[in-house]
N, C-alpha and C positions, 0 to 999 in steps of 0.2 A: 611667789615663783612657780609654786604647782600649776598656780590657776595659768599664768604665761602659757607655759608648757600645754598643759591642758588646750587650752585657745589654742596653739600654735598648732599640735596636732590635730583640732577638728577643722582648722584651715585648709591643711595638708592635705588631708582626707577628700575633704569638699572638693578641692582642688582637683585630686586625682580620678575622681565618680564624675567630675566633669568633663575630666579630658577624655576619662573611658566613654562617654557617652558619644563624644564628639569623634573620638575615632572609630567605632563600631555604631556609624546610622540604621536604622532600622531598616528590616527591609523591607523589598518592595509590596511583596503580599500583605504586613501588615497593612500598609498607606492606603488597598486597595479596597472600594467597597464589597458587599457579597453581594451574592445576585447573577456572577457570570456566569456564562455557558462556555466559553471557554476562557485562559490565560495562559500570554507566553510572556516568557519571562527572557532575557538576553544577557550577559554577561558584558559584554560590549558592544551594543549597537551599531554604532559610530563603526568601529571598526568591522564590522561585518557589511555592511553598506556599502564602505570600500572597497571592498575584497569585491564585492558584487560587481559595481561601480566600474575597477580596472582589470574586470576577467575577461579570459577572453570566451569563456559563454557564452554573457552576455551579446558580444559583438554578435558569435556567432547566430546564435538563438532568432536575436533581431532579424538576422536578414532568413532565417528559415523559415521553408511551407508550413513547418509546423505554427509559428507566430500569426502567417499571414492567416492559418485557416482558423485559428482561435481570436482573429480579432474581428471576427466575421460571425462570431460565434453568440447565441443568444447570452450566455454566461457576461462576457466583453460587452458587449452594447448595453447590457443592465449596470455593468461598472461605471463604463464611460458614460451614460443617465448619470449616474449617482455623483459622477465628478463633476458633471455641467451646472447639477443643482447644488453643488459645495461651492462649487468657483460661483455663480450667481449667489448665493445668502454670503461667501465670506468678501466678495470684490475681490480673490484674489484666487488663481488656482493653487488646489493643494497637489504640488508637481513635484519633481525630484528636487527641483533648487528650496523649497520650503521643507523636503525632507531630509535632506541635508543640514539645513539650517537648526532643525529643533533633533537630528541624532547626536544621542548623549551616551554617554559608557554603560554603566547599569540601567538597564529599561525593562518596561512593562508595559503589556499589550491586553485588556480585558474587553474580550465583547461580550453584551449583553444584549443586543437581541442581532442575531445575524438577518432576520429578516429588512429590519431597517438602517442595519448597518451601525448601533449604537453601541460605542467601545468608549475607553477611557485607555489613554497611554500617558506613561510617569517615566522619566526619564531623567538620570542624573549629570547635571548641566550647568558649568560655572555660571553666576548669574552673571558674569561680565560679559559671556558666549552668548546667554539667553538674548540679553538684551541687544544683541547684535542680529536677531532672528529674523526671518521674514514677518513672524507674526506681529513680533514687537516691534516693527516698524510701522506694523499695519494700525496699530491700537488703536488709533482716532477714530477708526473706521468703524471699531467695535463700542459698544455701550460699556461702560464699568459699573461694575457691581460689589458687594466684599459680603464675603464667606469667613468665619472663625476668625476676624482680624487681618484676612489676606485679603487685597482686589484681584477680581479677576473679571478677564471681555466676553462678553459675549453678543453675537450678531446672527439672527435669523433672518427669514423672509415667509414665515410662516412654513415651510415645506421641510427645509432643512436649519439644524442649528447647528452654530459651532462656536467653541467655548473656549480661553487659556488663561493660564494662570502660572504666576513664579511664587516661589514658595523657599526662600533661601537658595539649596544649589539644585533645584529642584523644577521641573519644566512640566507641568499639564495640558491634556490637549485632550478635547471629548467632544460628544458630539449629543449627550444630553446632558442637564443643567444638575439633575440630583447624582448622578456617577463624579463630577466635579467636585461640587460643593460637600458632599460624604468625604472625599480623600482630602480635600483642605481641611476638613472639622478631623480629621485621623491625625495626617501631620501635624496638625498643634496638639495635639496631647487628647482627643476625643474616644472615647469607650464605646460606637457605635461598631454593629458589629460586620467585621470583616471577612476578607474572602479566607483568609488564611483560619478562621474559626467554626467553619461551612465543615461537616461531615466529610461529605465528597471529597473534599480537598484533603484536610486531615490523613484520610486512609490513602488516597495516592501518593503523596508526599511519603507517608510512613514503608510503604510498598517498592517504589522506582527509586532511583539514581539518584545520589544529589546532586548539586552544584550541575556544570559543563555549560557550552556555549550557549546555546539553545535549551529551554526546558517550557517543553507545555503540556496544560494538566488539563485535562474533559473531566466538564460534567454531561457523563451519556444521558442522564434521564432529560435535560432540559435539550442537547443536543440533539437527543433523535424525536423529542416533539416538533423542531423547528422546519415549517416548512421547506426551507430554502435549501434546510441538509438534507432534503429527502429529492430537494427534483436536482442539485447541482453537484451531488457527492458522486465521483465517475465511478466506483466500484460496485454502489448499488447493493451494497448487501448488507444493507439496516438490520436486516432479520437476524444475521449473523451477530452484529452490534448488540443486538436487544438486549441478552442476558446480560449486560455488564453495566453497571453504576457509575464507575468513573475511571479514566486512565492516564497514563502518565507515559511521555516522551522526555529523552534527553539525549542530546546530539554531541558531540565530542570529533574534534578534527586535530588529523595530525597532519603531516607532509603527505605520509604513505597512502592513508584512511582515514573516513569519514564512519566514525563508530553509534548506531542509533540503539538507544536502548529503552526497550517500549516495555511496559505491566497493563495489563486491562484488568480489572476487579470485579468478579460477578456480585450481582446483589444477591443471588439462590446459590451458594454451592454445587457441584453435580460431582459424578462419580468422577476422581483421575484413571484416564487411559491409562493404558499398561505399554511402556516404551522402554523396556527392559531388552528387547528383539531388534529395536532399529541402529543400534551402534556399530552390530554386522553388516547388515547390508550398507551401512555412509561407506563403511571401509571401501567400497566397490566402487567409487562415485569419487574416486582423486580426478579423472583426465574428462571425464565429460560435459562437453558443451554445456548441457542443462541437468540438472537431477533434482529430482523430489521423491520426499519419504513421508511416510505416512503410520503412526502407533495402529495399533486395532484397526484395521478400516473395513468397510462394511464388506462381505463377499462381492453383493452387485457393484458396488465404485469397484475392486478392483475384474469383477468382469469386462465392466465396460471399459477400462484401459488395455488390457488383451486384446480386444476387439479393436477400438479403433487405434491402439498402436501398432499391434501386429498383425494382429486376423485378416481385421477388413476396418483397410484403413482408407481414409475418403473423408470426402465432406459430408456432414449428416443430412438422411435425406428426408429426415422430418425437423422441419426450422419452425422453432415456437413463435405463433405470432404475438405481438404487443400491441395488436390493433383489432377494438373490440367492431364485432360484424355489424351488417350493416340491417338494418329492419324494414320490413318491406308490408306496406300499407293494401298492397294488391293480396288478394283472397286467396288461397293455398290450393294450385290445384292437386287435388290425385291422384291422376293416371289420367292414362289418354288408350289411344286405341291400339296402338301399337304392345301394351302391356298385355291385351291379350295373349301373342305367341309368349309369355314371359313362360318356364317351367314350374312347377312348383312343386312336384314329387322327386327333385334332384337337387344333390349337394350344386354350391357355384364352380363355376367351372374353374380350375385354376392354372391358368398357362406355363407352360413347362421353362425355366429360368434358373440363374443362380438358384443356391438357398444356403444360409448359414445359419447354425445350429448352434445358437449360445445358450441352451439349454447344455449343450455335451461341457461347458467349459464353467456354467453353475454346480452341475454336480461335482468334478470335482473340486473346485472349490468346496463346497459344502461337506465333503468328503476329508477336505484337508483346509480347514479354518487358518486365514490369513493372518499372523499375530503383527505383522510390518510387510508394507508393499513400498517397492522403490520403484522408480522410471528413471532410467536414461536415454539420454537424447544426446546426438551429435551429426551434424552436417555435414557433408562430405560433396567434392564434385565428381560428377557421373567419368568412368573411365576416357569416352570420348568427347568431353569437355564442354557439353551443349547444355546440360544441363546440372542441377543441384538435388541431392535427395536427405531425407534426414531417416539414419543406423539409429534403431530404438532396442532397450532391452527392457524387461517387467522382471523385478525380481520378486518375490514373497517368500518370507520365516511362517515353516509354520512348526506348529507344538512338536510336530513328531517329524520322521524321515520320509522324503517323497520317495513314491515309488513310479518306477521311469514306464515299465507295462501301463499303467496306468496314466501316464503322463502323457505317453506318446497314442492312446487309443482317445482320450479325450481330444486333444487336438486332431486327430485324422479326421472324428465322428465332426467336428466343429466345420472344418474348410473343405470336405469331400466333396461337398456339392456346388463346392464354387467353381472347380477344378477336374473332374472327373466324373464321369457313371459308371466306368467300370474296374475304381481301387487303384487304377493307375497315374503314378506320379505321386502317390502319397505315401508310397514306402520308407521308409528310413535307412540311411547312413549313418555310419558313424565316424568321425576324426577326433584325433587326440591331441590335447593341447596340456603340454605338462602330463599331471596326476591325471588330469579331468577329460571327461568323455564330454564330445558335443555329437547330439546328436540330433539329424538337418536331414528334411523331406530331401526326395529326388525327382519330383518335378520341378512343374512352374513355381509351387509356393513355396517362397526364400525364408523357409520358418526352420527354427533351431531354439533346443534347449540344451541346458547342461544341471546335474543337480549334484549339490555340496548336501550329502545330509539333509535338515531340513530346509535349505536353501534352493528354489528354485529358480533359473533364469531362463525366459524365453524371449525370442528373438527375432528379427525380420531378415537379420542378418549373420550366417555363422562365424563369418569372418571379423562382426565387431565383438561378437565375444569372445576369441581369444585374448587379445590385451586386456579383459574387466579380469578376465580369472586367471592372470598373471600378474594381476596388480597384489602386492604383499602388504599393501597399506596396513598398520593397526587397526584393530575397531573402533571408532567412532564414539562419541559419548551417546547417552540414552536422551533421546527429544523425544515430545510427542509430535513434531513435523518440523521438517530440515527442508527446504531449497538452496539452488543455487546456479549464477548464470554467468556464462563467462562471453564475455560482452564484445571484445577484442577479437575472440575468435569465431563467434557466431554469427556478429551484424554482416559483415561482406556478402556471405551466403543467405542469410535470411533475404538480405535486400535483394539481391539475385533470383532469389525464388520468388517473392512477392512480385517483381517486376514482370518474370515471365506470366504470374498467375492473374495479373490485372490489363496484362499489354489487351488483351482482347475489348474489355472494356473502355479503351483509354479512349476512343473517338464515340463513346454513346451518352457519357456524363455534360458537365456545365466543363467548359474547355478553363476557364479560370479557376477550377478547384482541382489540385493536383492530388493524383492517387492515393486514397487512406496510408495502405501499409508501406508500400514502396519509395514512398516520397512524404508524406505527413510524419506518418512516424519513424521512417527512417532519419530523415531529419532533424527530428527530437534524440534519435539516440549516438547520433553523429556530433550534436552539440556536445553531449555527456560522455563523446568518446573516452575521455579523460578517467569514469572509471572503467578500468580492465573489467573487473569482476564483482556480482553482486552473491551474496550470501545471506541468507537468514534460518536460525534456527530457535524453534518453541518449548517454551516447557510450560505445562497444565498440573497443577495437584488442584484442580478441581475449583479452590477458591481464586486462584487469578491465573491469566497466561501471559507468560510472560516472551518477549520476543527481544535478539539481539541480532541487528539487521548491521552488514559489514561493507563497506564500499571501499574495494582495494584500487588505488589510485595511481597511475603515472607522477612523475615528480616532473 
């Protein structure tokens, strides 16, 4: 009777480690091989397709300058190559209706060489659906082969390959033969090793978010070797990238927002900024079109935002070029005869002009160390309706209390000679808004500050600084860099402005390529009207930075 029993319960047992197994499948990272450079991972694919599929984005995007000028774009023709040579090795193109066909609920996306485009996607997929696929329709067309017990097709033409395989409820698609043939030898029960047991991975996993819709994880060291992330990545600032090992995205969507939550991992530790100073100045930063804050920043960054927000604002009139000179095979002459009358017992002559003094605005700075610098931004149309200008304010925390004598002689000594040779119109005013003093040249330069303590605020505008220092907002939490852009209220005018600033242009370019900012990207952000506002703010202790990027949404 024991022994029954006995039996009965290692039945039971068996029974239930079976059905645990069968209800908790593995995930996808285990199935996947190592080796990638990047992986995204999807919570439900299928259903995010859809949502793509019947947005009205979509529609819109399609028919925008922004689409037409990016399909014209070197990036686009290197795609649509690599789709000609797909649809030529598979007979079939791999198009929305085959990506429809093989979207499954839980998926995975691994590339492993972005240069030739070699990834592996796992996707979880009734095999009753699978077999209903475009690819499995195609099968005949492809060679069979068998990996661990499983078959799977694969079809080149020497140039390109492409490879699938079912695998129970489970749907394969790659596009090299060993990224396949690794994940079938995984999913039967294989100990080769995987991405999920890769370092890189490991620490970003341990670091970021779990779970949400979207999750994808960088390996940077392989990532920033790869040619193709170095000429097609549009920000361009690998350098910035370099210090970090690997990082970790994860996107989360509700009705309201679309929540992104980023970690980047340095491989060298460095010092954490001190952002113990910027939770004062966010408090400032409730109603403005655009704002950015900054921990520690260096004196000169926040020089040259004084300058070209307030001072002397303008387009820069030294543009770096990207294009190396040209060498000249003809012999160097030099001098000629005209060099005789040259002087050479005299300073060069120097013609009498503007002159701005951002020496007078280093010292003080230097005099009173930056511990947080804020910028605001906000657009406005001109009283008589013709035109748009953008109200900027610079704030900077520093250690100790600004003092205003010295506030107000650095700036005279700065714009005098923009405005004046004889002291006049750069006298000051003062008006009172609340508690707080503004104090605002009385000529032509529309410059004004007001100071809180160690809080300085200076100005283009005295009249956009009363509502910042009537705002009673709380402070702000400690970031070491806070932005933020309010999308609803800014695009009208921006596009306004860019219009009037390229109208001159519009008849000297290619008549079929419509104006960058006014119409390219306006039109990219006309699609996306959708979110109101974008928000992101950082934190650094030195070993990762972490970023929560916030997209507040129309319903």
């Amino acid at each position: 009777m024991k022994k029954l029993l006995l039996a009965a319960a290692a039945l039971a047992l068996g029974a239930w480690l079976i059905a645990q197994n069968a209800a908790t499948p593995k995930p996808l990272a285990d199935l996947t091989p190592a080796g990638a450079v990047l992986y995204l991972e999807a919570r439900n694919f299928g259903a995010l397709l859809t949502d793509w599929n019947n947005s009205a984005e979509k529609k819109t995007w399609l028919a925008s300058p922004n689409q037409q000028v990016f399909s014209r774009s070197r990036l686009y023709l290197r795609l649509e190559q690599a789709f000609q040579e797909y649809t030529n090795a598979m007979g079939l193109p791999p198009d929305m209706a085959l990506l429809n066909s093989v979207a499954g609920a839980e998926s995975a996306f691994a590339i492993y060489d972005i240069n030739n485009l070699e990834f592996l996607y796992i996707t979880r997929l009734p095999s009753a659906r699978a077999m209903q696929s475009v690819l499995w329709n195609a099968r005949t067309k492809f060679t069979a082969r068998t990996a661990a017990n499983t078959p799977y097709y694969l079809k080149s033409d020497g140039k390109r390959t492409a490879l699938f395989a079912i695998a129970g409820d489970l749907l394969l698609v790659a596009t090299r033969e060993d990224a396949l043939t690794g994940a079938l030898a995984l999913i039967s029960g294989g100990t080769a090793p995987n991405i999920r047991s890769e370092e890189w991975f490991q620490q970003a996993t341990t670091a970021g978010a779990q779970g949400g819709e979207l999750r994808m994880l960088l390996n940077m060291d392989k990532l920033l070797r790869a040619s193709a992330f170095r000429t097609y990545w549009i920000q361009a600032n690998r350098a910035d990238l370099a210090p970090f090992r690997s990082g970790i995205n994860v996107l989360n969507r509700t009705a309201s927002e679309m929540n992104e939550q980023r970690v980047l991992l340095r491989a060298e530790p460095t010092a954490a900024p001190d952002a113990s100073s910027t939770g004062a100045l966010l408090a400032l930063a409730q109603n403005a079109g655009l704002y950015r804050v900054w921990a520690q920043p260096e004196a000169a960054f926040a020089r040259d935002l004084i300058t070209s927000k307030i001072l002397l604002p303008g387009p820069s009139l030294a543009v770096p070029s990207r294009t190396a000179p040209t060498a000249s095979i003809e012999a160097l002459q030099l001098g000629s005869s005209s060099d005789l009358e040259t002087r050479l017992d005299g300073a060069p002559f120097d013609p009498p002009g503007p002159v701005y003094k951002a020496e007078a605005i280093q010292a003080l700075l230097d005099a009173n160390k930056p511990q947080a610098l804020l910028l605001l931004q906000s657009s406005r149309e001109t009283p008589d309706r013709v035109f748009v200008t953008n109200d900027s304010i610079v704030a900077m925390q520093s250690a100790a209390n600004w003092d205003a004598a010295q506030v107000r002689n650095a700036l005279r000594a700065a714009v005098e000679g923009l405005y004046t040779t004889s002291g006049l119109g750069v006298g000051w005013r003062e008006r009172r808004a609340g508690n707080d003093a503004i104090q605002e040249m009385d000529g032509l330069a529309r410059i004004a500050f007001a100071i809180r303590g160690r809080t300085l605020l200076i100005a283009n505008n005295a009249a956009y600084l009363q509502p910042v220092l009537a705002s009673n907002a709380p402070a702000g939490a400690s970031v070491a860099y806070a932005a933020g852009y309010r999308t609803a209220a800014e695009l009208p005018n921006y596009t306004r402005i860019m219009r009037l600033i390229e109208a001159p242009q519009a008849n000297n370019g290619d008549p079929n390529e419509p104006p960058f900012f006014s119409s390219n990207l306006a039109s990219l952000a006309r699609t996306l009207q959708r979110a109101q506002s974008v928000s992101i703010t950082a934190q650094d202790d030195g070993r990762q930075l972490k970023q929560s990027v916030v997209y507040r949404l129309t319903r």
